[in-house]
C-alpha positions, 0 to 999 in steps of 0.5 A: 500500500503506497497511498493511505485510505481518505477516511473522510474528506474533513477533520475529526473535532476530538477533545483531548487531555493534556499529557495524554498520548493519542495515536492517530491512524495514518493509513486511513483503515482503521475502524476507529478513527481518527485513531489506530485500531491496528488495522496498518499492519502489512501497509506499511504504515505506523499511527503517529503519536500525539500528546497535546500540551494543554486540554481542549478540542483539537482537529485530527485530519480524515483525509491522512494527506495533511502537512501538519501530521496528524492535525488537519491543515485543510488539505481536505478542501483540495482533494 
């Protein structure tokens, strides 16, 4: 797999914990997004961790095609 799987052509509002680690799904396959459930293995593909310094609502990109890994940059409005 050389190409991850569009989840969803929008950000996913989550409210995240400050400290806490999130790990995001880069491949787009999991079943649990916007986080990984494990579904990359054989793809090639590793979720990437994220640990938010303060609390509040962050946006995880759908799409898995941001430059701002795994925060959504709009990039999904070109797509």
């Amino acid at each position: 797999m050389t190409e991850a799987v569009i989840a969803q052509k929008a950000p996913y509002p989550v409210e995240v914990e400050a400290g806490k680690t999130y790990y995001w799904c880069a491949c787009g396959r999991s079943k649990a997004q916007p986080f990984c459930d494990g579904s990359h293995k054989g793809t090639g593909f590793t979720p990437v961790a994220y640990t938010p310094d303060k609390a509040g609502t962050v946006y995880f990109c759908g799409c898995k095609a941001t430059g701002n890994r795994p925060l959504c940059d709009g990039t999904h409005k070109t797509l």
